[in-house]
N, C-alpha and C positions, 0 to 999 in steps of 0.2 A: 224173046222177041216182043210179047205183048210188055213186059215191062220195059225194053226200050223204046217203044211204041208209046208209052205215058211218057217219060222222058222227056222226050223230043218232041212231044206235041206243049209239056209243060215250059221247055226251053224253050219253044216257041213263041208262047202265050207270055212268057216273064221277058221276053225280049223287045214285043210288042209294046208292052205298058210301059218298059224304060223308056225305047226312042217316044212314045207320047208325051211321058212325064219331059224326055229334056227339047223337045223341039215346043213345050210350053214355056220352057225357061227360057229359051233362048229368046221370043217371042216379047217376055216379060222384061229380057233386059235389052231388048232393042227397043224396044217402047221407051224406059226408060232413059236411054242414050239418046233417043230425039228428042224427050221432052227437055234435059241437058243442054242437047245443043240449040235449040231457042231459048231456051232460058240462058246460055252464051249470047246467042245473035243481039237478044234483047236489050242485054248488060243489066240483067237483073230477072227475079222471079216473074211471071205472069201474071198479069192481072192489075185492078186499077193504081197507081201509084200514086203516091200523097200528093198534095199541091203545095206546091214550095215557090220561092221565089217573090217579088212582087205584089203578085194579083194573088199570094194568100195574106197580107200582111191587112187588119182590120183599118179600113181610112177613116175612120170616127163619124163624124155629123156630114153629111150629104151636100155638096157644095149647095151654095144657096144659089137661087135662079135668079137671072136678070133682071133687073127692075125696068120696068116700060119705061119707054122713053116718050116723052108731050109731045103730039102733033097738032096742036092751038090752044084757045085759050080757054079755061074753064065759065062753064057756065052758074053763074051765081047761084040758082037755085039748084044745083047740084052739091054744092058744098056743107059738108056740116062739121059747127063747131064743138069742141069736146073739151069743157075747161077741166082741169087739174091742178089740184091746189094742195097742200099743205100745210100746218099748221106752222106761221112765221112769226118773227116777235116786233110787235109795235118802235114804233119811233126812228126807221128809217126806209128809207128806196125798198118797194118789193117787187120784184119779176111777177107776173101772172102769165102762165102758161096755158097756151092752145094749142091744141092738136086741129088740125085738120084732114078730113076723109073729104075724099070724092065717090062718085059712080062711073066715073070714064077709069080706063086703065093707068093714063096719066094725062094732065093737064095743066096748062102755065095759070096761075094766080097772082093778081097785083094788088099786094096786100098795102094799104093805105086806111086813114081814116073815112075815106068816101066807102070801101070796100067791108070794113069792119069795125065792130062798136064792140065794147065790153064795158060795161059796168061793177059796180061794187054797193049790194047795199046793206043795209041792217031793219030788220022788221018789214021789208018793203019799199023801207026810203033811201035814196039814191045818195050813199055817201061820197064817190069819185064814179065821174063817167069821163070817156073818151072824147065823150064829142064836145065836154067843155076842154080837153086839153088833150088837142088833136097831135099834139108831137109826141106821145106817148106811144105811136103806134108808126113805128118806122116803114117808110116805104120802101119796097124791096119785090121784087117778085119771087114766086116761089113755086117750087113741082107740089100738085096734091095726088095721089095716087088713091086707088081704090084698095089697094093689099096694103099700104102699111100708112100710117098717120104721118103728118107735116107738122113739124113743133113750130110754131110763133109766139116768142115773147114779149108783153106788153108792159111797159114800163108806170110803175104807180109810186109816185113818191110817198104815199102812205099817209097821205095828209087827205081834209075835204079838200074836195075841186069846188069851185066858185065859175064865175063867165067866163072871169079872165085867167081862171087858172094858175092865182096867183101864188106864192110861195109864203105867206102871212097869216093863210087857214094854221087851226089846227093840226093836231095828230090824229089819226084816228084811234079810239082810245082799247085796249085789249077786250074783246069781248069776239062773239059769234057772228061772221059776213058769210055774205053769198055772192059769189061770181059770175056773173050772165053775161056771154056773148055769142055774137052770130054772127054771117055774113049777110051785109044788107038786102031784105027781102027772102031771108031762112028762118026757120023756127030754131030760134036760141038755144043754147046749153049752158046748163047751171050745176055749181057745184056751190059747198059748204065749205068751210073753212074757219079755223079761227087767229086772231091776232093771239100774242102771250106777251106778258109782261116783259119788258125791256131787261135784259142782265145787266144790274148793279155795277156803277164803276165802284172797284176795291181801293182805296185809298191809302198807300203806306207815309210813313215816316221814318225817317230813316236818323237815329239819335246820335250824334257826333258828342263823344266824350269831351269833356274841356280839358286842356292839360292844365295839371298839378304848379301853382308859382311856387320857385323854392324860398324857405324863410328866410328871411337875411337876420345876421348875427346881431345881436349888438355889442358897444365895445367893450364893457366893462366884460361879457363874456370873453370877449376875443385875447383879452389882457389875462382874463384866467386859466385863457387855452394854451398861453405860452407859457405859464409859470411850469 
């Protein structure tokens, strides 16, 4: 009796720890079976998913923003001149380029000789200005903004200017200038620059062979050619 008594109390105790061990299994795979079935509902595992499409694809450089638009006219002593030059080569037509900057966001400019001077000179003496030859400087109006520069360029036939601006001066001859301009009643801007020698015209010749006269016979030969 007493050992059926251990028995039954051990059948007991071994019956106990199975149903725990499988009512944890079961537990474990019903856990399992719902995390399945959202990861069904989902159409895919849990959690954050890549970025695809579109709005992952890199747009490179950042569209540029709107350039202000002019609401009058600029005020003169707002404006400033920024020459930019190059080195170019003596003996014809040279553009001289200006940029122009404002302080308003944007503003209309009536670029004319009353409006803008430029100069060219060497050592300090004034070898071409504007205002001996006012058509140099085409009138036109133009946006100056304060975020990006306004190119104008001013036309220099590369010769001295005279009164009259005449086309009979010299060339100006290659060496080191400096280019000062502003708008009337602004503190100027200057740049360095220099002229270079003119490129060489190459000169060919072109040699036409002469053709060959053929000999003529004489007759005593012509008598010996038939013998």
């Amino acid at each position: 009796m007493v050992l059926g008594t251990v028995f039954a109390v051990i059948f007991a105790v071994a019956h106990l720890l199975g149903g725990g061990g499988g009512g944890g299994g079961a537990a474990t795979q019903t856990a399992a079976d719902l995390g399945k079935a959202k990861q069904t509902a989902n159409g895919g595992p849990l959690g954050p998913r890549p970025v695809s499409g579109p709005s992952a694809t890199a747009t490179g450089t950042p569209p540029a923003s709107a350039l202000a638009v002019p609401d009058g006219p600029c005020s003169l002593d707002d404006i400033t001149v920024t020459p930019v030059m190059g080195d170019v080569a003596a003996g014809s037509a040279i553009s001289l380029v200006l940029q122009l900057s404002g302080v308003q966001p944007a503003c209309n400019f009536k670029v004319s000789s009353h409006t803008l001077v430029a100069k060219v000179t060497h050592w300090g003496q004034t070898v071409w200005s504007s205002q001996q030859c006012t058509a140099a400087i085409p009138k036109q109006t133009v946006v100056v903004r304060s975020a990006q520069p306004t190119t104008v360029q001013v036309s220099w036939s590369g010769r001295r200017s005279d009164d009259t601006c005449s086309r009979s001066t010299s060339w100006a001859p290659p060496t080191s200038y400096r280019l000062i301009a502003s708008v009337v009643g602004s503190e100027p801007g200057q740049t360095a620059f220099k002229l270079t020698m003119p490129p060489q015209a190459v000169v060919t010749t072109t040699v036409h062979p002469k053709p060959h006269k053929a000999k003529r016979q004489t007759p005593t030969a012509t008598a010996n050619a038939g013998r």
